[in-house]
C-alpha positions in Angstrom: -28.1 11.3 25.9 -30.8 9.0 27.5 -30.5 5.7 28.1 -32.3 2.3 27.3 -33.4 1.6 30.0 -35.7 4.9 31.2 -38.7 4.8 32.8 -41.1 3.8 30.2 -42.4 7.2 28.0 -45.6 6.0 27.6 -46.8 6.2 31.7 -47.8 2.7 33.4 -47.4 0.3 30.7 -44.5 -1.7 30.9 -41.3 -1.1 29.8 -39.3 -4.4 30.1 -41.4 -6.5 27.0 -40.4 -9.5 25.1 -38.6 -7.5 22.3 -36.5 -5.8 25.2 -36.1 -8.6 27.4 -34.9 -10.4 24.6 -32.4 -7.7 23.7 -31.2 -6.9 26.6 -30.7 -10.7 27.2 -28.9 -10.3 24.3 -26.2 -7.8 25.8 -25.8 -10.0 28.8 -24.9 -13.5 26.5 -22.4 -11.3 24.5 -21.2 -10.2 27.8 -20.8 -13.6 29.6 -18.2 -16.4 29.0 -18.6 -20.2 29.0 -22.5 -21.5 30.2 -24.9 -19.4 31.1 -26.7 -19.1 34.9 -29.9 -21.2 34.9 -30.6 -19.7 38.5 -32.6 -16.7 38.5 -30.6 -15.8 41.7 -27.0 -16.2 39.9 -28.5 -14.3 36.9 -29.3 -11.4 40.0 -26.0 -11.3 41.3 -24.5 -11.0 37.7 -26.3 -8.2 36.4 -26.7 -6.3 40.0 -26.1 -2.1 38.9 -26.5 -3.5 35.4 -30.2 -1.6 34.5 -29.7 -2.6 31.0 -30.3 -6.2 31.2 -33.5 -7.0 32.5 -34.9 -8.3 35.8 -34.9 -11.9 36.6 -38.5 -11.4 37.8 -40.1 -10.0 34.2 -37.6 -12.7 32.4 -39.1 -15.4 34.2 -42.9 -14.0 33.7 -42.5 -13.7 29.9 -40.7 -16.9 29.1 -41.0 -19.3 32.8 -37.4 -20.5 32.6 -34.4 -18.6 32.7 -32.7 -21.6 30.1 -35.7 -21.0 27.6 -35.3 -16.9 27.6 -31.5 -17.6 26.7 -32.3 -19.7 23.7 -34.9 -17.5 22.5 -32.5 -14.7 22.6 -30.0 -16.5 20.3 -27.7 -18.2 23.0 -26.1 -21.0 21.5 -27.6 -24.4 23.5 -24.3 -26.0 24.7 -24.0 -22.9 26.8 -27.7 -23.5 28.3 -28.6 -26.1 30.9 -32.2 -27.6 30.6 -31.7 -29.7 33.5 -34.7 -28.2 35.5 -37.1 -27.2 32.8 -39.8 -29.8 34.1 -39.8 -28.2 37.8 
């Protein structure tokens, strides 16, 4: 059985893209209660040993907001803050 989130078969491109960021944000919503982390440093702590959601790094490259990436993944907005979008 292999898991989702292997090293990427295809050699140096990269494995965490939109489609899986957004799926594997998807996993974390379904896995979290009440609003969501709009910290990138919260989101860390939460998914630290969890290799199936991905990075806050590669989250924030693709979609520059941690708030933005949870919307596009489905999250329902009362549970998103968009109180620091404009930093």
């Amino acid at each position: 059985m292999t898991s989702r989130w292997q090293h990427s078969p295809t050699g140096r491109r990269r494995y965490w893209t939109r489609e899986r960021i957004i799926e594997g944000l998807r996993d974390f919503i379904a896995a979290q209660r009440g609003p969501l982390p709009c910290n990138d440093h919260v989101y860390g702590a939460l998914k630290k040993g969890r290799e199936e959601w991905p990075p806050a790094p590669r989250v924030l490259a693709e979609f520059h907001s941690m708030a933005l990436a949870y919307l596009a993944a489905g999250a329902t907005p009362w549970r998103v803050t968009l109180n620091n979008i404009a930093w």
